[in-house]
C-alpha positions as CSV (number, residue, x, y, z in Angstrom):
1,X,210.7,-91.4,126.0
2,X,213.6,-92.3,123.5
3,X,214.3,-95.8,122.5
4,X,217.6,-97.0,120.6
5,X,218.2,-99.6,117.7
6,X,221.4,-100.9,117.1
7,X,221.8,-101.9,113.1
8,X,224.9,-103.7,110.9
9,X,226.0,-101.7,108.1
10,X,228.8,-102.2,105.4
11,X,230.5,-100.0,106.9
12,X,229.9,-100.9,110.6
13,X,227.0,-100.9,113.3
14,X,224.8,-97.8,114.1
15,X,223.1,-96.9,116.3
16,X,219.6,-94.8,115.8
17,X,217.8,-93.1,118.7
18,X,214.0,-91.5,118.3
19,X,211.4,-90.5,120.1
20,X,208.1,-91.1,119.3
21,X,207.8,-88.9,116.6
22,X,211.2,-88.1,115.4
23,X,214.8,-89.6,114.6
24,X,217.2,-87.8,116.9
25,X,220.2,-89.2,116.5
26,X,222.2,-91.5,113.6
27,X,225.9,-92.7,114.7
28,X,228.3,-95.3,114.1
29,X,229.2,-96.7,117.6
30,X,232.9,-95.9,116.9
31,X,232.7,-92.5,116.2
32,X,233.3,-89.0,117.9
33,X,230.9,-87.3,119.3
34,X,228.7,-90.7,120.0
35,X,225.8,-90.0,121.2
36,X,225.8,-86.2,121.4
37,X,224.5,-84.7,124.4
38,X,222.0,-88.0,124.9
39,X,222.1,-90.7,127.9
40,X,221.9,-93.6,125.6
41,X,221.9,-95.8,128.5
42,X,218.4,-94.5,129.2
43,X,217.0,-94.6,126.2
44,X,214.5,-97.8,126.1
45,X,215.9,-100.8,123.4
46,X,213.3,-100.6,121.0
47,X,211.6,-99.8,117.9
48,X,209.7,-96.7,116.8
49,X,208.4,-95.6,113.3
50,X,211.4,-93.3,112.9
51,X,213.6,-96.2,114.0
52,X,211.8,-98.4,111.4
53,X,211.8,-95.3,108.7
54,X,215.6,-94.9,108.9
55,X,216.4,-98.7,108.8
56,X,214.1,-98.7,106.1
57,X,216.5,-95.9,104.4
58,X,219.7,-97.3,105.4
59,X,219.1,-100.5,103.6
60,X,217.9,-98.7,100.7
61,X,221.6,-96.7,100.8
62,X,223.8,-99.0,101.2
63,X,222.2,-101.2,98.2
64,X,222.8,-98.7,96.0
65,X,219.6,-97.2,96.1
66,X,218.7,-93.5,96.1
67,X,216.1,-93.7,98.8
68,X,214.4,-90.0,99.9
69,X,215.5,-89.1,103.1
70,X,212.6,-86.5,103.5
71,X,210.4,-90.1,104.2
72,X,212.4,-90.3,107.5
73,X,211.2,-88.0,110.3
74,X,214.4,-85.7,111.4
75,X,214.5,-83.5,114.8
76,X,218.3,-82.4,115.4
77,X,218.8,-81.0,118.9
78,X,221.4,-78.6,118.0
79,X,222.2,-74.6,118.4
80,X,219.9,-72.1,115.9
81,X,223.7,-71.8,114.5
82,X,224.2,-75.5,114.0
83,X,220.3,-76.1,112.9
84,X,221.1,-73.7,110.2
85,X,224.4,-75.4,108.8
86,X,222.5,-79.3,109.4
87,X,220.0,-77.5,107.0
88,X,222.3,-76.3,103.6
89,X,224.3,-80.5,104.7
90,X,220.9,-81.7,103.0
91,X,221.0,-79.6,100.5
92,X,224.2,-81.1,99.0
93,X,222.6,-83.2,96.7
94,X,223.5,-87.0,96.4
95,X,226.7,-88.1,94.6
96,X,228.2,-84.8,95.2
97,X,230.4,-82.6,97.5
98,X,230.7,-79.0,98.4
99,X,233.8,-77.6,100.1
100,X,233.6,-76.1,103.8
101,X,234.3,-72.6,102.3
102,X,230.6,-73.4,99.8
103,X,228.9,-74.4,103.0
104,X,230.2,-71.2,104.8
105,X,229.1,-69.4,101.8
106,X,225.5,-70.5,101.9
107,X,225.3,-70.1,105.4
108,X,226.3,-66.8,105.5
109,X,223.6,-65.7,102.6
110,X,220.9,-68.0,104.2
111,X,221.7,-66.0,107.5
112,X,222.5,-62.3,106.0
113,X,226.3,-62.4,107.3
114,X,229.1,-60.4,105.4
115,X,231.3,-63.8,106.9
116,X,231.0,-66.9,107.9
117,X,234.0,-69.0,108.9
118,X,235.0,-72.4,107.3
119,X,236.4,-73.3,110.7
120,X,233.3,-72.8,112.4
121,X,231.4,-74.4,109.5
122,X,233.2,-77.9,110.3
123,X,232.9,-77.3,114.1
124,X,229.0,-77.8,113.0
125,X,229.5,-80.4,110.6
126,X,231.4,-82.4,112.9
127,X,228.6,-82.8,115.4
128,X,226.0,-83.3,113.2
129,X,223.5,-86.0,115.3
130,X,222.3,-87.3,112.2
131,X,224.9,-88.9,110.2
132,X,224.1,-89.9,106.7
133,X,220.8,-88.7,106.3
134,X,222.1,-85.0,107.0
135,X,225.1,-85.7,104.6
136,X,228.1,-84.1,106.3
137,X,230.3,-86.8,104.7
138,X,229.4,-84.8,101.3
139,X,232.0,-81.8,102.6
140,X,235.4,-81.8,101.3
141,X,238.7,-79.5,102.0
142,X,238.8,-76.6,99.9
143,X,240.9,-78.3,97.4
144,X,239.3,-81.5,97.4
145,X,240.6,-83.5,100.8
146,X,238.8,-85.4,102.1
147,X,239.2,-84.1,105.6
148,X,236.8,-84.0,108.7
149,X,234.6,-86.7,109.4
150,X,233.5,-88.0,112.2
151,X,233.0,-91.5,111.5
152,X,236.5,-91.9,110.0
153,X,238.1,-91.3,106.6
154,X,237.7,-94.3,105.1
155,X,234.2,-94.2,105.8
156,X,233.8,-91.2,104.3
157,X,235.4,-92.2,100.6
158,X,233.4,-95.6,101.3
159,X,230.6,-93.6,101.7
160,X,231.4,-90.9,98.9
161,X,231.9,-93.9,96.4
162,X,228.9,-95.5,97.3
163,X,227.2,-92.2,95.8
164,X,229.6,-92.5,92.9
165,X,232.0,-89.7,93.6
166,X,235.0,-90.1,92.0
167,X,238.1,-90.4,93.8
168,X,241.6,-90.1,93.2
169,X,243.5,-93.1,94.8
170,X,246.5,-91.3,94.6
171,X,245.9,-88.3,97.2
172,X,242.1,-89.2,98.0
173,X,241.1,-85.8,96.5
174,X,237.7,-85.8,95.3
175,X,238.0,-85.2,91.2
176,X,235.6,-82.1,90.8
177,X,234.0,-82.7,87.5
């Protein structure tokens, strides 16, 4: 059974689905790819533990706070491919940002590939289920852009300053230190 939570955010509402064990899904109502593959209009209104978990970590966020989102059960239902790029996204550590070609980079060692394209890098990033605590807003254009999210680019410098990342109002590059 999966059951849905709707929850207010600085930045706008979100909506969290889970199972009983497991979040599966982490989106703002207004952006692409809502919902993934899921029938949301299935999924029972209510509370779970990872439901309560990841409201738990979403207010610690968006206060400022560094809260560990190992504490929040995660269960992507994505390709192998797409399992493996959701994997090196929490690797990026908070308050920083790694470029598509970095991500494709790691991928392609974590994996034991000669190549791995940007292009299909941000194919995965983009429909990451599990916005926020799998940080895909933490991937930048090769020179800094911010480029590519889902949720909207002014949610992802809102979110990127939030962390602290330092932007440049001027061409809203990130300012690689």
């Amino acid at each position: 059974m999966l059951f849905k939570q709707m929850v207010d955010s600085p930045l706008g509402e979100i909506t969290l689905l889970s199972d009983e064990n497991d979040l599966r899904g982490l989106w703002f109502t207004d952006q692409q790819n809502f919902g993934a593959q899921y029938d949301l209009q299935a999924a029972e209104t209510a509370s779970s533990e990872p439901i309560l978990a990841a409201e738990t970590w979403l207010t610690g966020y968006f206060a400022g706070e560094r809260p560990d989102p190992t504490l929040v059960p995660l269960a992507p239902e994505v390709t192998p491919y797409r399992l493996l790029v959701l994997h090196e996204l929490r690797r990026i550590p908070y308050g920083t940002v790694v470029t598509y070609q970095t991500l494709a980079q790691r991928v392609a060692a974590a994996t034991h590939r000669l190549n791995v394209s940007p292009r299909a890098i941000g194919g995965a990033v983009g429909h990451n289920p599990i916005s926020l605590l799998i940080p895909c807003h933490r991937v930048v254009g090769a020179t800094g852009d911010l480029t590519g999210y889902a949720g909207g680019l002014a949610r992802k410098q809102a979110l990127l300053e939030l962390e602290g990342v330092t932007l440049s109002a001027s061409r809203q590059k990130v300012a690689f230190a």
